[in-house]
VOGU-3710 file (C-alpha; in Angstrom, 3 decimals, decimal comma):
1> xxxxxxxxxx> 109,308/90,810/104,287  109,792/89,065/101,034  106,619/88,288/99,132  106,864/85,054/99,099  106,761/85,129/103,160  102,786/87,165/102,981  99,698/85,536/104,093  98,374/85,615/100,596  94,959/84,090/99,924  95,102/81,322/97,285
11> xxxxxxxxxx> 92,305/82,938/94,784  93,605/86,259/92,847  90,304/87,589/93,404  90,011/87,132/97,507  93,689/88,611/97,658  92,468/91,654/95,345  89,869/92,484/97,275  91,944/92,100/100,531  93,886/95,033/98,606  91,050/97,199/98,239
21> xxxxxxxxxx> 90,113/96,211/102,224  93,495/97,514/103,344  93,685/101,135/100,620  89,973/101,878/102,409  91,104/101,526/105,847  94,549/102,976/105,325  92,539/106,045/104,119  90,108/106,094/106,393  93,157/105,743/109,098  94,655/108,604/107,425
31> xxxxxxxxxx> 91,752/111,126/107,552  91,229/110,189/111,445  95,057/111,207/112,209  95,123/114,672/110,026  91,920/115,638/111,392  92,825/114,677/115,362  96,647/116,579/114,307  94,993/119,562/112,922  91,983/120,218/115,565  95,248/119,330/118,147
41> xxxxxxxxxx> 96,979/122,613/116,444  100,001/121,121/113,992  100,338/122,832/110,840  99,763/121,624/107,353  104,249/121,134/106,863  104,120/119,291/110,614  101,650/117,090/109,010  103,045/116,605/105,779  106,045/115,905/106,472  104,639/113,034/109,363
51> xxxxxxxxxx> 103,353/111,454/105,929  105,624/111,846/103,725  104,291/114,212/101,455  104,326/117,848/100,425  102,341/120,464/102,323  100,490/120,872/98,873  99,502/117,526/98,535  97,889/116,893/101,851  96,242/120,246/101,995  94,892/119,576/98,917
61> xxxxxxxxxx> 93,726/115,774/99,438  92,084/117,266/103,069  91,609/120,775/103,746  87,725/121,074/102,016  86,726/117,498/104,204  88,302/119,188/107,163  86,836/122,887/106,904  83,738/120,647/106,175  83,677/118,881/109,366  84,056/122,822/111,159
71> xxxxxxx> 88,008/121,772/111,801  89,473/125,846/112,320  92,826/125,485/110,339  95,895/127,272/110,557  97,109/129,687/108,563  101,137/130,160/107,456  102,465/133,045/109,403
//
């Protein structure tokens, strides 16, 4: 969708925070789905690679909130 074609509010500031509104939820969106992948048994490459990243980057952005929240992780084999 070209920019010109998205519902953007008329005041810079109103469509800046609708930015921030989205980045929260996206994140909060993506800690639901790696926890619920990991407690369901995938590995830190199955879920990497489901977003796009490296194994290093989403074990690093999750693994201490997950081992937090008593989530038993896998280990590479």
């Amino acid at each position: 969708m070209p920019a010109e074609e998205l519902p953007v509010p008329p005041d810079p500031a109103d469509a800046l925070a609708a930015v921030v509104a989205l980045r929260r939820l996206a994140e909060r969106l993506e800690d639901a789905a790696v926890e619920q992948a990991m407690r369901a048994g995938w590995s830190w490459p199955d879920v990497a690679e489901a977003l796009g990243v490296t194994r290093q980057a989403v074990h690093k952005k999750h693994a201490k909130r997950l081992i937090a929240a008593g989530v038993t992780l896998r280990r590479r084999r």
